[in-house]
DOTIRO-967200 format. One record per residue (C-alpha): residue number from 1; residue in one letter; x, y, z. Coordinates in steps of 0.001 Angstrom, whole numbers, plus 500000, padded with zeros to 6 digits. Layout:
BEGIN
ROVEX|NUM|A|X|Y|Z
...
//
This chain:
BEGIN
ROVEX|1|X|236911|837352|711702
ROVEX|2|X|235154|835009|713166
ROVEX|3|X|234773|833979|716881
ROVEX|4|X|234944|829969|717513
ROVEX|5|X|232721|829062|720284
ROVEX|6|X|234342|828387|724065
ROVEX|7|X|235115|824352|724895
ROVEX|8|X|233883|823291|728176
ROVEX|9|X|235146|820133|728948
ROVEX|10|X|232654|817614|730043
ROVEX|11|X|231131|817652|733405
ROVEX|12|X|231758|814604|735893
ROVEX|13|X|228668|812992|736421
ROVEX|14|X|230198|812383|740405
ROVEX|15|X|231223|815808|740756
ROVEX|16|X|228076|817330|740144
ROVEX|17|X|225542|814495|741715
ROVEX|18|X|223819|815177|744782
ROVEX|19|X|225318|813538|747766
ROVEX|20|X|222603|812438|750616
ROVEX|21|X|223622|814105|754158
ROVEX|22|X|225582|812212|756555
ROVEX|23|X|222765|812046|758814
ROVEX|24|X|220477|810234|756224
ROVEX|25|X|223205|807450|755888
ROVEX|26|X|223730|807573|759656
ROVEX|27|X|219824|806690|760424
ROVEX|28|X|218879|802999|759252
ROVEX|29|X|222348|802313|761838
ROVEX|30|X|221017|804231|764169
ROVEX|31|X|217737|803098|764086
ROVEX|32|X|218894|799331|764143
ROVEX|33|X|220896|799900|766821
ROVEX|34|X|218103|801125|768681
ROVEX|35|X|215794|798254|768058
ROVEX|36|X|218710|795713|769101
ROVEX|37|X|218693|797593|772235
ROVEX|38|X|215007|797545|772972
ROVEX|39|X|215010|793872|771863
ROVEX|40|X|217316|793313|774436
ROVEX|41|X|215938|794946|777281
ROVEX|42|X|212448|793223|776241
ROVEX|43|X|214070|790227|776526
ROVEX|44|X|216187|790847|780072
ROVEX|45|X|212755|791968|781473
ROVEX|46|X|210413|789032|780278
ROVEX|47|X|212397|786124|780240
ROVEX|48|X|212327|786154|784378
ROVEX|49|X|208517|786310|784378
ROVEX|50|X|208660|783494|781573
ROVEX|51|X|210872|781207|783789
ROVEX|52|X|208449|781871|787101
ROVEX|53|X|205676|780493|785330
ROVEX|54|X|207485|777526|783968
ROVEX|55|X|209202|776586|786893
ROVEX|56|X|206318|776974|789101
ROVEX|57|X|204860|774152|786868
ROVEX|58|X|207901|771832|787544
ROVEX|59|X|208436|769506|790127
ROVEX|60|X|210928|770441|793349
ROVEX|61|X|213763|768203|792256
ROVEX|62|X|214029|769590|788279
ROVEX|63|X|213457|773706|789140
ROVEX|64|X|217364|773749|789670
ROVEX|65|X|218289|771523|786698
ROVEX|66|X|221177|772294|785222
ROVEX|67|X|220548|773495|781308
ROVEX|68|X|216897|774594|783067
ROVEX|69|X|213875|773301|781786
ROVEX|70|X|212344|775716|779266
ROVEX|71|X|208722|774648|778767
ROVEX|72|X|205783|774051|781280
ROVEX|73|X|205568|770805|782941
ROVEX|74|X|203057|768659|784588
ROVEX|75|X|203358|769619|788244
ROVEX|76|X|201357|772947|788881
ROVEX|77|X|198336|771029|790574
ROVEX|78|X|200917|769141|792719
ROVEX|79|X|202807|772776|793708
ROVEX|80|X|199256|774123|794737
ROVEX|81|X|198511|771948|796607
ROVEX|82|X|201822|771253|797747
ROVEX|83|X|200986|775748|798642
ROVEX|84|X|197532|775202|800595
ROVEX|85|X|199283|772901|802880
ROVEX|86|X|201855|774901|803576
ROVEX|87|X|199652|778023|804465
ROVEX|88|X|197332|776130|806329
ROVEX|89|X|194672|776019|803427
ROVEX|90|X|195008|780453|804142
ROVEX|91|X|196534|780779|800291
ROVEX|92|X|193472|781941|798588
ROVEX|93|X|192421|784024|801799
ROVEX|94|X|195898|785840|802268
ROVEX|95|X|195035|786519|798502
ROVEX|96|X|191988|788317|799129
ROVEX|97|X|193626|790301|801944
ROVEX|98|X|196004|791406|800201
ROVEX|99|X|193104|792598|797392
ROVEX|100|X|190833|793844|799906
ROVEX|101|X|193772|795802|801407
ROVEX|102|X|195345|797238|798019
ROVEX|103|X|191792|798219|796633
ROVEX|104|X|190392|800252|799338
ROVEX|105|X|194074|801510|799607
ROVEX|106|X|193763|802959|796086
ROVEX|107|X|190548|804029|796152
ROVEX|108|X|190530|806049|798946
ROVEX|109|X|194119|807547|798022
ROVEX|110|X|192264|808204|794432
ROVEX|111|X|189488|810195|795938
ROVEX|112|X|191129|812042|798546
ROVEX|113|X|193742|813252|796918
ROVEX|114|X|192275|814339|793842
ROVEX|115|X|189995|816384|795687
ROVEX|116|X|192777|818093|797607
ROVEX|117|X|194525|818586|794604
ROVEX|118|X|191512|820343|792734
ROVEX|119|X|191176|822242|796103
ROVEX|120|X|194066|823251|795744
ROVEX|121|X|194641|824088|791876
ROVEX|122|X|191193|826295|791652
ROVEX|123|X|190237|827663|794954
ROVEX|124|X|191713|830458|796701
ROVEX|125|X|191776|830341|800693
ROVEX|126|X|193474|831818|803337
ROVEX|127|X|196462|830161|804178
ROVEX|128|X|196352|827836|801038
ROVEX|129|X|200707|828949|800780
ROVEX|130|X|201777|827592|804132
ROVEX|131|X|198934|824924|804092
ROVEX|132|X|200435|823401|800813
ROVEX|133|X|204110|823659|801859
ROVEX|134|X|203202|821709|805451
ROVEX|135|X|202355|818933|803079
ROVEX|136|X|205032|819408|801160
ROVEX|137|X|207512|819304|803766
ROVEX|138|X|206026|816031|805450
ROVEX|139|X|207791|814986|801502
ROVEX|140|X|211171|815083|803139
ROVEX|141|X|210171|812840|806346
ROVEX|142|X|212111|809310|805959
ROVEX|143|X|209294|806612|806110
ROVEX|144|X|211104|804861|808457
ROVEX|145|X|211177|807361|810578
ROVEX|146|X|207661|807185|810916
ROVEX|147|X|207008|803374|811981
ROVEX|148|X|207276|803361|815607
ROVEX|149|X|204800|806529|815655
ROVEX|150|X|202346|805006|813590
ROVEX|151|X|202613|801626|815882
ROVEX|152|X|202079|803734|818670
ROVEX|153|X|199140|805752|817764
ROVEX|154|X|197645|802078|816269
ROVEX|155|X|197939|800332|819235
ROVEX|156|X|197502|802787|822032
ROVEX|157|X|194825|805233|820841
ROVEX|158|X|193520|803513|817621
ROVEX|159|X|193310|799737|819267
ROVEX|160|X|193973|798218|815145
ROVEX|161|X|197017|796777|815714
ROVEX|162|X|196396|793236|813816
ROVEX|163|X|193817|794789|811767
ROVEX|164|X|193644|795261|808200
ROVEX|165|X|192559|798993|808501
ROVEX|166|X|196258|799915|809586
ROVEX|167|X|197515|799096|806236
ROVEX|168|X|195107|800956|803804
ROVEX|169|X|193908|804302|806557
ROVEX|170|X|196605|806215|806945
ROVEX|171|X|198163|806739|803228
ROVEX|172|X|194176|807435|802760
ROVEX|173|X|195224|811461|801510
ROVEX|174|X|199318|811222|801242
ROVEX|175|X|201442|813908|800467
ROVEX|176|X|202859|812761|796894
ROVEX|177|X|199457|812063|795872
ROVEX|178|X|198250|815582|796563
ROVEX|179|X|201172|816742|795503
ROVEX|180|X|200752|814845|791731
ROVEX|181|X|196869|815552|791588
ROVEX|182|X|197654|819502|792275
ROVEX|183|X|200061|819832|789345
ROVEX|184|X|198348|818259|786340
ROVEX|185|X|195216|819649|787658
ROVEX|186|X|196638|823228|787260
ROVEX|187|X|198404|822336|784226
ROVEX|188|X|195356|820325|782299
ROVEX|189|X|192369|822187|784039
ROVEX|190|X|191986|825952|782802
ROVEX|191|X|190145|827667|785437
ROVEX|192|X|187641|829368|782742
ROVEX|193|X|186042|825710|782213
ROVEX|194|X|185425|825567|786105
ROVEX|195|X|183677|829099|785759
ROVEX|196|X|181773|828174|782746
ROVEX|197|X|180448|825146|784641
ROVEX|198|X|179529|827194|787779
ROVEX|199|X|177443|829233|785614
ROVEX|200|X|175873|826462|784412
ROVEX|201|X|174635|825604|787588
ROVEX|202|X|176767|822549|788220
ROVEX|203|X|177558|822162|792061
ROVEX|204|X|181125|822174|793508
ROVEX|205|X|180975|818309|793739
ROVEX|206|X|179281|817768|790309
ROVEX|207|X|182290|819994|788871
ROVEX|208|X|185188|817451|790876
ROVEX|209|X|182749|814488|789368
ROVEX|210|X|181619|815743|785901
ROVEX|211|X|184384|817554|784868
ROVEX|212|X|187359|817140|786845
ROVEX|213|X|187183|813356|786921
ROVEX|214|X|187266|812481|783705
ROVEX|215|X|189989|815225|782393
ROVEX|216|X|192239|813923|785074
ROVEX|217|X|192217|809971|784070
ROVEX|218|X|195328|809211|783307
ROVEX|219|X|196626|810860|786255
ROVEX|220|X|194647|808981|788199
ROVEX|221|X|195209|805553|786251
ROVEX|222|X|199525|806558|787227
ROVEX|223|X|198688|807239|790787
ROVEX|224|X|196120|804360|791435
ROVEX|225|X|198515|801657|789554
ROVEX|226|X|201608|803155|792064
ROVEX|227|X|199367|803091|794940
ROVEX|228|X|198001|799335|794405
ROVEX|229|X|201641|798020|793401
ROVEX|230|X|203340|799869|796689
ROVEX|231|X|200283|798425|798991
ROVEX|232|X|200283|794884|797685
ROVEX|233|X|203688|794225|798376
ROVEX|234|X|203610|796553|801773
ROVEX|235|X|205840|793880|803464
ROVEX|236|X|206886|795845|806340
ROVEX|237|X|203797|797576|807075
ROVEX|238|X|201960|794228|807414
ROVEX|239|X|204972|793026|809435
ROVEX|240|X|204823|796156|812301
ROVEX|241|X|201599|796061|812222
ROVEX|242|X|201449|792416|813418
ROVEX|243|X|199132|791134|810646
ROVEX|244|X|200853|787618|811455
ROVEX|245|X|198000|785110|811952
ROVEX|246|X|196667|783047|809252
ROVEX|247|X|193537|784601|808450
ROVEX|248|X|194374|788071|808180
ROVEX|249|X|198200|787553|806720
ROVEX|250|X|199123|789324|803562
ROVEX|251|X|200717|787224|800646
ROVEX|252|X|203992|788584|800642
ROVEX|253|X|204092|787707|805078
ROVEX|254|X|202312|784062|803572
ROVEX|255|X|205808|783649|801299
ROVEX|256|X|208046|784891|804039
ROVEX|257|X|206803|781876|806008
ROVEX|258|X|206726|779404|803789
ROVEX|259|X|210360|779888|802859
ROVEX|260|X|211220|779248|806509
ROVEX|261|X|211722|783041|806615
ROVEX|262|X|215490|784663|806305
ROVEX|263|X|217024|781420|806266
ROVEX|264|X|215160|779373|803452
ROVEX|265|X|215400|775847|805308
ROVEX|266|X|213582|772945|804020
ROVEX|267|X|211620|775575|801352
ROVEX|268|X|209721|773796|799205
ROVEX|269|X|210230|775514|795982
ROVEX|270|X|207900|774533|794093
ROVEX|271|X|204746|776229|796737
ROVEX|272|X|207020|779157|796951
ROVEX|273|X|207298|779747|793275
ROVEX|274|X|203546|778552|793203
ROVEX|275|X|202810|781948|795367
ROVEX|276|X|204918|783973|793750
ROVEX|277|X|203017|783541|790719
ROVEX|278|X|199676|783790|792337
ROVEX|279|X|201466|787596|793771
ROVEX|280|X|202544|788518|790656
ROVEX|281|X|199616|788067|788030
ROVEX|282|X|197309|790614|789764
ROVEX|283|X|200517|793024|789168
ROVEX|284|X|200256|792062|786196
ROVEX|285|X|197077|792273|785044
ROVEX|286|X|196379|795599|786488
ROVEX|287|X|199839|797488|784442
ROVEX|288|X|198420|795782|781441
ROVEX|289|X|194350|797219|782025
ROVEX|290|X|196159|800456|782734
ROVEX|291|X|199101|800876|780704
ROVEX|292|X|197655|803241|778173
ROVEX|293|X|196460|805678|780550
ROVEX|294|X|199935|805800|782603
ROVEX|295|X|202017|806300|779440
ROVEX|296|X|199318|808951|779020
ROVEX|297|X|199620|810921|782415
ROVEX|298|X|203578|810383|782409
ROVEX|299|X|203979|811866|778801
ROVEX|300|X|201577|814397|779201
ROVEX|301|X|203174|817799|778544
ROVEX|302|X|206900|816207|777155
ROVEX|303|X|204948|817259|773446
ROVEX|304|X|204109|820953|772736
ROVEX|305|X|201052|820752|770622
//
């Protein structure tokens, strides 16, 4: 007897075929809809800058044309000088002020408070505890609280009310800074690399500026481009501190005044949007030199190696 061999029926080709995971099918939308959104906030966040620059370029009577004007025109000379005149022929010093001011704000906040925060990341002193929480607690102090002390101790002990030194002294070693320098230190420093250069003979100082310094760049590139950003547009310190005359006005007092201050009568809009741009490209230019290094310092740490 003889056994005939088993039938299997035929095999569907779509039963047995490998179907891709949802998720693979769910990425290329996902992905596209995450480009449309980052096209879109690109867009929302440069098309203002776009329009300052064009309509500084316009002429008074066609800035508040109605569609607006979309491409550069021919009246830029005319707005600056139409902006000397109306600071006096002060523009381009105000400008410098405010530089003068912002720079020696950031680079004394740069060395000071890296140096407190290496102090305090790799030494060990008595007190170091309470010392660090002090500063931490002067965190929690509004700012405003703080103006009509600081005007005091300017005017009555110091004698700088009206200078520039009021603006750029006292943030000199703040507590954020310290704060910032302290934790990346301890977190990017290990202390067996300051011990390996003591033994090399290096000197405390030649450790902060050998080794330290350039370990700790992008911190510092974050910190100095949020300490030059908050001092050059320091409106209400340079307003306290009386910095009102012509020659030793900051830009962003200068565009106050030329807009006929809270009420905006007889503005000339094309000088104010003349200064505006003249406030905004250092801004500019100095997120775009250190861009790199502040992604850098704010991402460092999100990525486990």
């Amino acid at each position: 007897m003889t056994t005939q061999p088993l039938k299997t029926p035929p095999l569907d080709s779509s039963a047995t075929s490998p179907r891709p995971p949802r998720r693979a099918l769910r990425l290329p939308v996902g992905r596209a809809a995450l480009w449309v959104f980052v096209g879109i906030a690109c867009f929302v966040s440069v098309v203002p800058f776009y329009l300052m620059f064009v309509w500084a370029s316009l002429p008074t009577d066609q800035i508040f044309a109605v569609p607006p004007h979309l491409w550069f025109g021919s009246a830029a000379v005319e707005n600056f000088n139409k902006m000397m005149n109306a600071t006096s022929g002060m523009a381009l010093r105000q400008f410098w002020n405010s530089l003068y001011i912002s720079v020696l704000a950031t680079a004394t906040t740069l060395f000071f408070c890296s140096l407190a925060g290496f102090a305090f990341a790799m030494y060990e002193f008595r007190g170091k505890a309470a010392l660090f929480g002090f500063i931490l607690l002067t965190m929690l102090i509004p700012p405003l609280v703080m103006d009509i002390p600081s005007f005091l101790v300017m005017n009555n002990f110091l004698h700088w009310i009206g200078t520039p030194r009021t603006l750029w002294v006292p943030g000199m070693a703040n507590a954020f800074g310290i704060f910032l320098m302290r934790q990346y230190i301890m977190s990017a420093l290990p202390k067996s690399l300051i011990e390996a250069a003591r033994l090399d003979g290096a000197t405390e100082f030649g450790i902060y500026t050998k080794v330290v310094v350039p370990l700790i760049r992008p911190i510092l590139a974050t910190l100095g481009v949020v300490t030059f950003v908050g001092s050059w547009n320091n409106f209400k310190g340079a307003l306290i501190m009386k910095l009102s005359e012509d020659s030793t006005m900051t830009l962003p007092l200068s565009l106050r005044k030329i807009t006929g201050g809270a009420t905006n009568i007889n503005a000339d809009w094309g000088a104010t949007l003349m200064m505006v741009v003249l406030t905004v490209i250092p801004l500019l230019l100095i997120f775009l030199l250190a861009s790199r290094q502040v992604i850098s310092g704010l991402t460092s740490g999100a990525v486990k190696d």
